[in-house]
N, C-alpha and C positions, 0 to 999 in steps of 0.2 A: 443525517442518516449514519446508523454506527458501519451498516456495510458497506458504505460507500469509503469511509474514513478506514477501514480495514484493506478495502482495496488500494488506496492508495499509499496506503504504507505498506502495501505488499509489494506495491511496482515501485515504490522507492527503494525498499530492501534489493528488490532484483537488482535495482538500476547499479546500485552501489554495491550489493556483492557480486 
């Protein structure tokens, strides 16, 4: 799923910024 894979590189971005 691409929006799942989007999500999780969103709450990795968060995590890390």
């Amino acid at each position: 799923n691409h929006k799942e894979s989007k999500l999780v590189n969103f709450e990795k971005e968060n995590f890390i910024g």
